[in-house]
C-alpha positions, 0 to 999 in steps of 0.5 A: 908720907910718915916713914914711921908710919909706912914702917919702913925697916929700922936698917932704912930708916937710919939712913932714909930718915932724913930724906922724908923731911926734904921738900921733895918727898913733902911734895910727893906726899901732897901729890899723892893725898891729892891724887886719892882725893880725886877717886883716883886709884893709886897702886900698891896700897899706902901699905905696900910702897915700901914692900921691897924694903921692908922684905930686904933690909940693907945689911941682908941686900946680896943682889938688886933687880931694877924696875921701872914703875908698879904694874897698873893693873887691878891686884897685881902690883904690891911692892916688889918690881916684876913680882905679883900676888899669888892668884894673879896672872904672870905678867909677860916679862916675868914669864920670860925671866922664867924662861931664861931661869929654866935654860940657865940653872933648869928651874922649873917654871912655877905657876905664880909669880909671887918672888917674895921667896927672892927678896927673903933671901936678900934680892932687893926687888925694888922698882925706880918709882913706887906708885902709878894710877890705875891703868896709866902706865908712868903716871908718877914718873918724875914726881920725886920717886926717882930721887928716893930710890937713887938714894937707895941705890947709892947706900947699897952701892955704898955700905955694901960689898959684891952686891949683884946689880941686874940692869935690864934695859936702858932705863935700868942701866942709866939709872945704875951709872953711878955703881962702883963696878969695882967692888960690886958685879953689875950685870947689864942685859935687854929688858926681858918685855917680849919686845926686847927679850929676844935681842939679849935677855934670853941666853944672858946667863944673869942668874948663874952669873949672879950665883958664881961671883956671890959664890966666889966673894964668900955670900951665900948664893941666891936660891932661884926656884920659885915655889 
């Protein structure tokens, strides 16, 4: 796995470069090169792992949203966590942020749910793993993923101030424990899933939050209307 040749942004690439020469990142590029040649269909394309870094560069990062792992299903994941491509079904929990974006700041719910228009505006979309084999939900959780984005966590914690973090559901908030809440908002709900939306996601009130604290910290506020 080649940073220059994934042309991860130049803001990443002075601080991440050093990680892809650590044997873990070594380990998982062997694991991934293997995986493809045994016929095994790997999501995003090569080209789109690092989609929600290259979108968001470090010094335009206002506010992270934290997946899990891509969608592995054909056509939908290209990068960024809960977007998908223009054409493809909304999948349910982005239905459901949609919801939630209409009751809190009376968005109107689009058509597609391709959120690039969010990371343009510095909303790092970026998932805690950045691959999966088709149709195997978690199939490249814990080989080495994790490391890489907790060391993307770490520089937005460090060389940023009042970023919003939004941890939906218990993974995202274990994974966001080292945040420095004091300088930075950390907003924690349940996952929007339709198995947890109900408990807390819905009527949370994160997007108007996230709004009025980058508001009051003098950074721009997020235009949340998907068009």
């Amino acid at each position: 796995m080649n940073p220059k040749t994934s042309n991860l942004h130049p803001d990443w690439l002075l601080h991440l470069c050093d990680e892809f020469e650590q044997d873990y990142m070594r380990e998982l590029s062997s694991y991934l090169k293997a995986e493809k040649s045994q016929g095994k269909v790997i999501y995003p394309e090569s080209k789109d792992m690092f989609a929600a870094l290259n979108a968001t560069p470090l010094s335009s990062v206002r506010l992270v949203i934290l997946g899990q792992d891509p969608y592995h299903g054909p056509n939908q994941a290209h990068g960024l966590s809960f977007s998908v491509m223009p054409g493809v079904k909304v999948p349910p929990s982005l239905r459901n942020m949609y919801k939630e974006l209409e009751a809190d700041l009376a968005c109107s719910i689009p058509s597609h749910g391709h959120l690039k228009s969010w990371a343009d505006q510095g909303v790092l979309l970026l998932n805690a793993v950045l691959s999966v084999e088709q149709a195997n939900a978690g199939s490249h959780q814990g080989k080495g993923w994790e490391r890489f984005t907790d060391k993307v966590i770490e520089l937005v914690n460090t060389q940023c101030s009042n970023v919003v973090f939004m941890l939906w559901g218990a993974y995202a908030q274990k994974k966001g424990e080292s945040i420095d809440v004091t300088k930075h908002l950390v907003l924690k709900a349940p996952h929007p899933s339709p198995l947890s939306a109900h408990r807390g996601f819905f009527g949370c009130g994160h997007f108007s939050k996230a709004n009025d604290y980058l508001t009051a910290n003098g950074r721009q506020p997020i235009d949340w209307q998907v068009r």
